[in-house]
LOVEXPA-798558 format. One record per residue (C-alpha): x, y, z. Coordinates in pm, whole numbers, padded with zeros to 5 digits, always signed. Layout:
BEGIN
XYZ/...
This chain:
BEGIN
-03969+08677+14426/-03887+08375+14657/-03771+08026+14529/-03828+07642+14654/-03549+07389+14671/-03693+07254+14329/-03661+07625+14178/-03351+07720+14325/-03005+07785+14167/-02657+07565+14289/-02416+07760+14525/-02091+07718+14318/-01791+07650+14531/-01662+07949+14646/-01313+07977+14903/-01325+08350+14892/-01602+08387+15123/-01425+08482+15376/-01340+08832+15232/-01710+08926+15229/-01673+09014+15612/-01569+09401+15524/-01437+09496+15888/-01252+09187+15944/-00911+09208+16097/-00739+08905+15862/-00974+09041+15557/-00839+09394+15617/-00464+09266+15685/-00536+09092+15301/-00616+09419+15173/-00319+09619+15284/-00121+09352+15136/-00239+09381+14811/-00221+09772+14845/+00172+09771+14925/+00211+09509+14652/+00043+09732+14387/+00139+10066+14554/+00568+09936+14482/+00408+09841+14117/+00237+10227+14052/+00385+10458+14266/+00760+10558+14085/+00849+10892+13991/+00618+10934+13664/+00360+10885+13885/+00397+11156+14152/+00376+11350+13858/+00100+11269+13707/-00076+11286+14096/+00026+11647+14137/-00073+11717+13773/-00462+11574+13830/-00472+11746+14199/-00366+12036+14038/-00727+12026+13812/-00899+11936+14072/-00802+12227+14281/-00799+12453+14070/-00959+12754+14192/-01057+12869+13815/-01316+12609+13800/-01678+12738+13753/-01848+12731+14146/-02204+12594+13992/-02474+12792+14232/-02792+12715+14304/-03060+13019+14361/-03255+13013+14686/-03432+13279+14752/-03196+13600+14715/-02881+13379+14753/-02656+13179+14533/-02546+12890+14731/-02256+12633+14626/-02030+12333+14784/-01639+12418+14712/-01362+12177+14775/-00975+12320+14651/-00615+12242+14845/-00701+12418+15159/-01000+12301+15215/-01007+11936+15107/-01340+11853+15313/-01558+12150+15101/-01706+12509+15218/-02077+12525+15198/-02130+12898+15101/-02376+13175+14967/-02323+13501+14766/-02526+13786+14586/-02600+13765+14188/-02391+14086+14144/-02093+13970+14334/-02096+13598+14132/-02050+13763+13827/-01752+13873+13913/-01429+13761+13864/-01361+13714+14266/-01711+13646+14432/-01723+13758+14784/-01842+13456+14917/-01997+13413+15282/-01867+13052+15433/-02206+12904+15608/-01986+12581+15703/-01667+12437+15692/-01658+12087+15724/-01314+12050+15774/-01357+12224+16080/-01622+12059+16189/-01492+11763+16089/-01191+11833+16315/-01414+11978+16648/-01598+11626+16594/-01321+11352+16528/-01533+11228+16185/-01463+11236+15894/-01757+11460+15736/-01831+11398+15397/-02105+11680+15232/-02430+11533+15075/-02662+11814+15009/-02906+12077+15208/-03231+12074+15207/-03424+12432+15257/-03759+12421+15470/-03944+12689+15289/-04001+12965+15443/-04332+13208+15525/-04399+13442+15263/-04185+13740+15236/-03921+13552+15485/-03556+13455+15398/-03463+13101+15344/-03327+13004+15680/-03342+12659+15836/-03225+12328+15590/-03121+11984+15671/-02739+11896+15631/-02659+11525+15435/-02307+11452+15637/-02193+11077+15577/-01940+10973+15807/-01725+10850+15534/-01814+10887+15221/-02079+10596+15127/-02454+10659+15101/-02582+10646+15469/-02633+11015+15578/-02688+11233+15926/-02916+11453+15894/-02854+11763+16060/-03086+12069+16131/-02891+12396+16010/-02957+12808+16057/-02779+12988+15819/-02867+13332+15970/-02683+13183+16294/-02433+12977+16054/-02405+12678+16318/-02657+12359+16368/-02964+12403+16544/-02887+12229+16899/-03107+11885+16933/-03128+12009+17314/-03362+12314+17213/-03545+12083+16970/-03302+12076+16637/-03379+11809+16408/-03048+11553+16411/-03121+11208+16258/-02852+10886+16317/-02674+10801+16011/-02860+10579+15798/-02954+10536+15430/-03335+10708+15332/-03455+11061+15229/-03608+11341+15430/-03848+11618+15347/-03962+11922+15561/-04377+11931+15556/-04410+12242+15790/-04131+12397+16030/-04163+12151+16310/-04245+11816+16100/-04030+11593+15890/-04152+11297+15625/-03882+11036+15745/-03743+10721+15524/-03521+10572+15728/-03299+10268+15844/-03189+10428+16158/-03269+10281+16501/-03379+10004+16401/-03656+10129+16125/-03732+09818+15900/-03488+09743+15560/-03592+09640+15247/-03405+09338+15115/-03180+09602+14922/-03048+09751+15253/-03286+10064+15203/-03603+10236+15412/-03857+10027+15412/-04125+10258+15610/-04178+10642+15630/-04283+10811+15955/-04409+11162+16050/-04141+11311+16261/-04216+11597+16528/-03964+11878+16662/-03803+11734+16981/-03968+11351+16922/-03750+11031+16900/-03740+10886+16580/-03825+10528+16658/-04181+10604+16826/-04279+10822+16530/-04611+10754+16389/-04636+10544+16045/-04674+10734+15735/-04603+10472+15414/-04431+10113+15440/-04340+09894+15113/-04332+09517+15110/-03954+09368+15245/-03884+09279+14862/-03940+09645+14720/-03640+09848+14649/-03685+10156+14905/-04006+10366+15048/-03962+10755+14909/-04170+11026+15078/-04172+11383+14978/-04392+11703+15054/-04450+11950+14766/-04479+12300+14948/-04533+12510+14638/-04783+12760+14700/-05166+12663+14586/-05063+12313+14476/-04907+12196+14859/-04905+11772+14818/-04770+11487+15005/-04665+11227+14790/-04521+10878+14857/-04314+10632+14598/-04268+10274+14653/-03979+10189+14456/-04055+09822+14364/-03723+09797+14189/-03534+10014+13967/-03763+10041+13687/-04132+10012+13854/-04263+10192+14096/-04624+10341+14216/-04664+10686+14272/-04935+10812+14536/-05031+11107+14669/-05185+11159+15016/-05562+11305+15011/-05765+11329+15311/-05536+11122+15553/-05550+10871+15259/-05270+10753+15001/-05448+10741+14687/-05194+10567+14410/-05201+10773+14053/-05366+10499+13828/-05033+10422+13559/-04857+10117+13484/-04541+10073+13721/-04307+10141+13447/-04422+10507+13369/-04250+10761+13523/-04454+11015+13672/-04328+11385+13815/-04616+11714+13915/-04572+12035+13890/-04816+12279+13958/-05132+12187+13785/-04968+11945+13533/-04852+11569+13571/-04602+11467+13374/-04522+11107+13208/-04274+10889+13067/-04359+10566+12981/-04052+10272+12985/-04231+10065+12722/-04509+10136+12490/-04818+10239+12666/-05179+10169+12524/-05461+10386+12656/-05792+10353+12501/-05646+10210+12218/-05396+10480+12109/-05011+10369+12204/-04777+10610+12342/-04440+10501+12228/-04138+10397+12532/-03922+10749+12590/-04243+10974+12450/-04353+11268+12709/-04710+11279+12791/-04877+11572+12994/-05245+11598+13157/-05391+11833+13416/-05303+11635+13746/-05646+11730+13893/-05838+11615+13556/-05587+11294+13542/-05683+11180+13922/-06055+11234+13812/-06066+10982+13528/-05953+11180+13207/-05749+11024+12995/-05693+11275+12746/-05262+11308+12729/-05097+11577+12530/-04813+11459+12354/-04486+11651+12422/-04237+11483+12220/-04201+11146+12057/-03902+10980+12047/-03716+10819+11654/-03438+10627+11600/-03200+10906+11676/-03345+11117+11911/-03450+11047+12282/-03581+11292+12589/-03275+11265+12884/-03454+11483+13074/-03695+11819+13110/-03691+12123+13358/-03993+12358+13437/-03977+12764+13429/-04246+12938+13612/-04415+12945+13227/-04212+12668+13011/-04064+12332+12957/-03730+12284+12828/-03648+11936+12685/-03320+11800+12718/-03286+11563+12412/-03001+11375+12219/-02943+11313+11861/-02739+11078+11807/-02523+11167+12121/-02514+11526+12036/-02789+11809+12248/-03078+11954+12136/-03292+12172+12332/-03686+12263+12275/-03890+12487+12485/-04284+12418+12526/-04513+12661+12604/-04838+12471+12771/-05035+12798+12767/-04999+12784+12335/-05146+12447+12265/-05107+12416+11844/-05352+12157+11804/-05666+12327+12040/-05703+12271+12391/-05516+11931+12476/-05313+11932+12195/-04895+11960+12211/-04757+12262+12344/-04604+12555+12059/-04212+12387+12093/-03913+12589+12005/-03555+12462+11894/-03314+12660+12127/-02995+12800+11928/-02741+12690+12187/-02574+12324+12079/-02290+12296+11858/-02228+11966+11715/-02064+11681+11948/-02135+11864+12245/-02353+11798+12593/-02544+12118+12659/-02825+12106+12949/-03061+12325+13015/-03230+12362+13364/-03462+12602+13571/-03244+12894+13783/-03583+12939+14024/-03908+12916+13876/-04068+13006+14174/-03962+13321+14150/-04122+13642+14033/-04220+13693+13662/-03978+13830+13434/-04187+14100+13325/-04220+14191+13768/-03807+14186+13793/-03780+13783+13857/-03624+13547+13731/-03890+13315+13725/-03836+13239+13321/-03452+13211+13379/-03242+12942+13292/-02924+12793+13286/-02713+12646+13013/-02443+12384+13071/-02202+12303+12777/-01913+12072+12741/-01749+11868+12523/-01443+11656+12499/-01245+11969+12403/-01418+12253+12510/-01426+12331+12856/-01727+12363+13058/-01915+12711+13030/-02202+12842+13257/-02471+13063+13071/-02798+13213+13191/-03090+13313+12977/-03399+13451+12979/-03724+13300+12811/-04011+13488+12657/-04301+13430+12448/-04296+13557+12090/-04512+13891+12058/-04587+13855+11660/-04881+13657+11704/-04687+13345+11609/-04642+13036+11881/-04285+13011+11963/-04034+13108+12260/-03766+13380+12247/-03439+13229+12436/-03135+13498+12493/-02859+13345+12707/-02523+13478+12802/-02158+13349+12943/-02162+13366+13302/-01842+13175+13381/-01590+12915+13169/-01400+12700+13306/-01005+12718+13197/-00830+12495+12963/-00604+12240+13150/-00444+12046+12838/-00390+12147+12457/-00728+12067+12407/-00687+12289+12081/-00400+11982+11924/-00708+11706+11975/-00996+11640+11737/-01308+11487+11803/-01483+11230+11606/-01818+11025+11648/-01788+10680+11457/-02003+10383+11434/-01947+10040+11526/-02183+09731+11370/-02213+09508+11667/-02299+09157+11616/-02690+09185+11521/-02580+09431+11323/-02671+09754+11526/-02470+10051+11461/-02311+10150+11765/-02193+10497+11818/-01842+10583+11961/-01648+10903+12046/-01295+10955+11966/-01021+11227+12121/-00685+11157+11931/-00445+11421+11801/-00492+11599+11461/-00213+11382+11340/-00326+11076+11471/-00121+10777+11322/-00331+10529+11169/-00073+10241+11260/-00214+10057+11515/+00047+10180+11780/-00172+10445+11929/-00239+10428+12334/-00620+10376+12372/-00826+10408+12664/-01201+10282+12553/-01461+10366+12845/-01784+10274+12853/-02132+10172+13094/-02411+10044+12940/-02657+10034+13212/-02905+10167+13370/-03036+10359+13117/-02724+10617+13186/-02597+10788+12919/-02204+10850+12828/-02225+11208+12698/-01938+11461+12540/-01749+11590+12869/-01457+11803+12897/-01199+11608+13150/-00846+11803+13238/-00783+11503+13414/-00810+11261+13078/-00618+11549+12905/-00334+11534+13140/-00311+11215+13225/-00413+11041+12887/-00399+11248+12597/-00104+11482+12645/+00142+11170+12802/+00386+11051+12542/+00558+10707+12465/+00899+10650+12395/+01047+10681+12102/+00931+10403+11835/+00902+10301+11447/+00530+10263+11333/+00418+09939+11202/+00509+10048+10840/+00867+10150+10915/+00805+10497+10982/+01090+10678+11168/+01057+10665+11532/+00828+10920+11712/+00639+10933+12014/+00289+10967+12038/+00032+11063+12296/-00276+10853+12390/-00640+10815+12258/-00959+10862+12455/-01270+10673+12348/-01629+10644+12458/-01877+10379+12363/-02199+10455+12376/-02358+10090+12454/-02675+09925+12471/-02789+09915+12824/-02740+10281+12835/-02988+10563+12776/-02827+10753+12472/-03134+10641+12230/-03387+10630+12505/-03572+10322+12715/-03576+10087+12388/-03192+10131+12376/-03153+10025+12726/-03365+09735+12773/-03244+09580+12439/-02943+09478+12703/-03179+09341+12993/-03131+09036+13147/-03089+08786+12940/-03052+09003+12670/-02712+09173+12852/-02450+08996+12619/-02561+09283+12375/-02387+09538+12582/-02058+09355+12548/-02110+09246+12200/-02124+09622+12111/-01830+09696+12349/-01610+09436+12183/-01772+09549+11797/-01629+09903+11926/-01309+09795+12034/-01222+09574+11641/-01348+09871+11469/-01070+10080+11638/-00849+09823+11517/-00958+09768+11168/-00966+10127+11149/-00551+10116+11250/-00591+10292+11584/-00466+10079+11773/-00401+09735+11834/-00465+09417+12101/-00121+09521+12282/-00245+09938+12251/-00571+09881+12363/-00722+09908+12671/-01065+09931+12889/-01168+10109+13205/-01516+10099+13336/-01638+10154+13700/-01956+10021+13913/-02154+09839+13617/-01905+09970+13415/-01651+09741+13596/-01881+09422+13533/-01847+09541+13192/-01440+09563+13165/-01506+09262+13390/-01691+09063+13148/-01420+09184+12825/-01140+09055+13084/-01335+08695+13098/-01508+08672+12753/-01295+08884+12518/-00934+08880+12630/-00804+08858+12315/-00923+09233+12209/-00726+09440+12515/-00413+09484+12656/-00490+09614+12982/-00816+09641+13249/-00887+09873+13507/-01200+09776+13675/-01300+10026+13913/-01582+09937+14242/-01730+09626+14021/-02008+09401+14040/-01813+09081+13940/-01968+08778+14166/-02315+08797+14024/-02410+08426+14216/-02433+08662+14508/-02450+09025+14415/-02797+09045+14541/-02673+08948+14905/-02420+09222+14871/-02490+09559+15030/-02724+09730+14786/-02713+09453+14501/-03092+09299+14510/-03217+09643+14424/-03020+09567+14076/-03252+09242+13995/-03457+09422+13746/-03133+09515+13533/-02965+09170+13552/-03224+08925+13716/-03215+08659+14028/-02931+08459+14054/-03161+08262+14289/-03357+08152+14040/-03199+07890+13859/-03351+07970+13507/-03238+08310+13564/-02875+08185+13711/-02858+08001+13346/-02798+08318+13153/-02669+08530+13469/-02383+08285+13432/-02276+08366+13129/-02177+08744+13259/-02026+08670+13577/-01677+08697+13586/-01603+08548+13918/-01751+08247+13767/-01588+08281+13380/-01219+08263+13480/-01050+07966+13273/-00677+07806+13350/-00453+07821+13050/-00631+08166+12917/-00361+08492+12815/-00560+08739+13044/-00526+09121+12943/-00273+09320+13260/-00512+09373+13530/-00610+09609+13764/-00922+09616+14031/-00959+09855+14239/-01269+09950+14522/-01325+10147+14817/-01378+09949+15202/-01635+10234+15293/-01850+10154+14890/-02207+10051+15095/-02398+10067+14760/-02153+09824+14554/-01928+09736+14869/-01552+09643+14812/-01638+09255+14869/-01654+09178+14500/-01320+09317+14386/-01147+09148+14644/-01269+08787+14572/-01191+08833+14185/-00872+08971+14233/-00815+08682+14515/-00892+08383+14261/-00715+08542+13998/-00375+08596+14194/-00468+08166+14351/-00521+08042+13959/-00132+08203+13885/-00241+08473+13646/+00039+08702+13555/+00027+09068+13604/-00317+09113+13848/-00318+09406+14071/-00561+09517+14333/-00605+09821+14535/-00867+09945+14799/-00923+10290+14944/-01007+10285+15306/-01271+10528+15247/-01408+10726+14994/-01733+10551+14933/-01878+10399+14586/-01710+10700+14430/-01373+10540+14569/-01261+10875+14682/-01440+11189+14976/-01228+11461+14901/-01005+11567+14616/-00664+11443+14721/-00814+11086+14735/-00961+11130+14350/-00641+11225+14223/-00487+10911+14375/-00756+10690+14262/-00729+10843+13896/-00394+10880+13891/-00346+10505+13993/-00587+10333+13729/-00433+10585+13459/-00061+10541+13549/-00166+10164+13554/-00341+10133+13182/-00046+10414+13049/+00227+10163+13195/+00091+09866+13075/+00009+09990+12714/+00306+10242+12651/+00573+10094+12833/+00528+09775+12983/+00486+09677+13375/+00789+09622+13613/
């Protein structure tokens, strides 16, 4: 959207400009600063500790290595102490069952890392299918050179085990931010920034090309360009055998996009409004609408799951099975295809439940919804996912495990286990699916998780919408007020905050005790450990699209309204108290710890706001932030800067306000969020004289703050050394 000078919002006065230049040698010298300043704050002898203790998790070599099937061969990423950069590496099914896989190391990228003076951070392989009858061979490498989203991609042989040399034609693309896909073995689809490929105004690929072995990138043909103001151009080549397609996306922002598919040297765009999600398989298209969607007069509700032949669809028929239907409690997260059904991944209430469709068993005649089965595998307060192992392969019935899935559970006390089941059609006569599933692998316990309880609870926000909350305390938990509470939350997005084990929280949280001390009711003195909560928010995706977009826009107060309605009810409920209470949110998360630091600092104790948006006059100037304008809206637009205003914390600091002990924290290398924002809140803050404001920034690491695992347990064990110190025992 572009503005006039009549349209336009004011520039507030800003003196922390300067920061924004990322590289800077003064702007840098700033940051290390503020990291030795907070670094003599954190780093004492509780909290080598507590480092050691979360490296110690994240090293573990017990931890489940999650595989993914290509062709005969398991593959997985592995990171652990002695090899802090990852392995990528295969094995056999037989030898992953064991208890001590033989595993066979394709690359280490801590040796390459080392041969080539970067430092390599994994993002994925991508497998060029191969000839029928052929093993899985070639794939392109994701390496970013530090950790944020711009890749190299890098033509591999995993027969060979080394990169296919660009000098005898091996694909090798300059780092940049896009998406590749093979279409045959000497042609790439290309979306790409790199030498000098068009941007969008969000910093992504604005064009696609058709890349040849042994060509140069910038004198590639054309394949698919978006308008400047789009989000990102997507291109992707479905190889499946019988249904091979080409199909292009133009992102328009994050909610809209247009789907097309390429027939006869021809895009042809699938005829659906831009907020319907659309995915093929096979002979079926899929769709989810975003709002309610009215064809020939029938509506299909926002977060239903519609189904049509994709050959009848693109020919005018507008006949659309219905595969599930959202209610107030339940919503569709997300689905996965078997070589002959569709699981469902759906919450209720926060809590899994998983149905399996059958398309061949239609109960309501050809057209109709698919036979649906309830699969027996979710206990109560528990995130349990079920997803395809390969349906390409081979029937069941032939030896394949084309009908084989996987089952992810977790919870906030149960550590993760990996099971793998088999799906097959009832042979009474009766529509319905047979699902037997096993333990594969389970993941150790790295607390007492046994000593904790969890509880779901429900908040009434101010419109009065119940808003759900989980709770990890001990069995004995104290109602006295004088419990340490971490509430985390997101609301955004349309993610969703799900049941999750975390050895990490355990350790660092749950199982750390306070000092001796009376209760409020003069109790003898005891100590106490510390209370996890999540909020489950508006803005998120827990109850589906409706639940999200109620926090859109002008409508995003909601998400902190239900934040702050979470955080009283843990008070009036004698959890905790203002002093015992704090909040820790990351990326839109942060904005939201951000915006309870500015508009609620009466209700917490303690922030740690982790890679925020926070300046939200000029987020969308800000490495990746205009592709965000659909969740919060144009602060260009001075209508829109009216309510944008009123959740920008840069702009909602007051003199002469008690501000909760805070903490910001970002990453130099973040290119989706960059590290600009933290550093100009924590700047004005520290100028206006506010007690007790601490900043740190990793010099790599990338929006997840942290490329290996010795940089995560820093990061973590900062922000939860921080909140513990400022809650339990008071900062230095």
């Amino acid at each position: 959207m572009t503005t006039t000078a009549a349209d336009s919002a004011p520039e507030p006065v800003d003196e922390n400009v300067w920061l924004e230049e990322i590289y800077g040698e003064e702007q840098l010298a700033w940051v290390k600063e503020q990291n030795s300043r907070t670094e003599d704050l954190l780093e004492d002898a509780d909290y080598a500790g507590l480092e050691g203790s979360i490296l110690e998790v994240l090293d573990s070599t017990d931890r489940i290595a999650m595989v993914g099937k290509r062709g005969d061969w398991y593959y997985n990423f592995w990171k652990d102490r002695h090899n802090p950069k990852g392995l990528w590496r295969r094995t056999a099914w037989e030898s992953y069952c064991t208890d001590s896989p033989e595993w066979d190391v394709l690359l280490d990228v801590d040796e390459l890392a080392a041969a080539e003076g970067l430092e390599w951070v994994f993002h994925g392989a991508t497998f060029l299918r191969p000839n029928a009858g052929e093993p899985y061979r070639l794939a392109l490498l994701a390496l970013s050179p530090d950790g944020g989203d711009a890749s190299r991609y890098r033509e591999f042989d995993v027969e060979s085990r080394s990169f296919v040399d660009p000098a005898q034609g091996g694909f090798d693309l300059p780092t940049a931010k896009g998406n590749v896909s093979w279409l045959d073995a000497d042609t790439l689809l290309v979306a790409s920034t790199a030498e000098g490929l068009p941007k969008t105004a969000s910093s992504y690929a604005r064009t696609a090309v058709t890349l040849k072995r042994g060509a140069e990138l910038a004198g590639a043909p054309l394949l698919f360009e978006v308008a400047e103001q789009h989000m990102m151009a997507v291109v992707a080549h479905d190889s499946t055998p019988g249904y091979e397609r080409t199909f292009a996306v133009d992102y328009i922002d994050f909610f809209n996009r247009k789907n097309l598919v390429l027939r006869d040297g021809e895009w042809v765009q699938i005829d659906v409004p831009t907020d319907v999600n659309v995915s093929a398989h096979r002979e079926w298209l899929l769709f989810r609408p975003q709002q309610d969607w009215v064809i020939d007069g029938t509506t299909y509700p926002a977060g239903s799951l519609l189904a049509c032949g994709f050959e009848d669809y693109l020919a005018g028929a507008r006949e659309l099975a219905v595969l599930f239907t959202p209610d107030a409690r339940t919503s569709l997260q997300s689905w996965s295809w078997t070589r002959n059904f569709l699981l469902l991944n759906l919450l209720k209430d926060v809590s899994s439940e998983i149905r399996v469709l059958d398309p061949s068993r239609p109960v309501d005649g050809p057209g109709g919804a698919w036979a649906a089965t309830l699969l027996d595998a979710c206990p109560p307060l528990h995130d349990v996912n079920a997803y395809a192992v390969d349906d390409e392969d081979a029937e069941v019935s032939d030896g394949g495990a084309g009908d084989d899935f996987w089952l992810v559970a977790t919870g906030f006390t149960t550590p993760t286990t990996l099971m793998r089941g088999t799906l097959e059609r009832t042979t009474d006569g009766t529509p319905g699916v047979v699902g037997r599933h096993a333990v594969v692998k389970a993941s150790p316990s790295f607390f007492a998780d046994g000593d904790y309880e969890v509880q779901q609870h429900f908040a009434v926000s101010e419109d009065g919408t119940r808003v759900p909350y989980f709770q990890v305390a001990p069995r004995d938990l104290a109602l006295d007020g004088q419990n340490p509470t971490q509430l985390s939350g997101y609301g955004g997005f349309e993610v969703s905050r799900t049941p999750a084990y975390s050895g990490t929280v355990g350790r660092a949280w749950l199982e750390r005790r306070t000092s001796l001390s009376a209760g409020a009711d003069g109790d003898a003195p005891h100590s106490r450990g510390g209370v996890y909560v999540v909020a489950n928010i508006r803005g998120g995706g827990e109850y589906g699209p409706a639940w999200h977009r109620a926090a859109l826009q002008e409508n995003r107060h909601k998400a902190y309204q239900d934040f702050a309605a979470v955080a009283r009810d843990l008070m009036s409920r004698g959890v905790t108290s203002r002093e015992r209470l704090g909040c820790v949110g990351g990326s839109n998360g942060g904005l939201l710890v951000g915006n309870m630091l500015t508009k609620y600092p009466e209700l917490f104790g303690a922030v740690s706001c982790g890679v925020p948006l926070l300046d939200m006059r000029r987020y969308t100037r800000l490495s990746a932030g205009h592709s965000w304008i659909a969740e919060y809206g144009d602060p260009d637009v001075a209508e829109q800067w009216e309510y944008i205003r009123t959740f920008s914390p840069y702009h909602l600091l007051k003199d002469g306000v008690e501000y909760p002990e805070t903490f910001i924290w970002t990453a130099t290398s973040d290119d989706r969020v960059g590290p600009v924002q933290a550093r100009k809140m924590a700047a004005r803050m520290l100028a206006m004289g506010i007690p007790n404001v601490w900043f740190h920034e990793a010099l790599e690491g990338g929006h997840a703050g942290a490329s290996d695992n010795r940089q995560a347990a820093a990061l973590q064990a900062r922000s939860q050394h921080f909140l513990w110190k400022a809650l339990a025992g008071g900062l230095a």
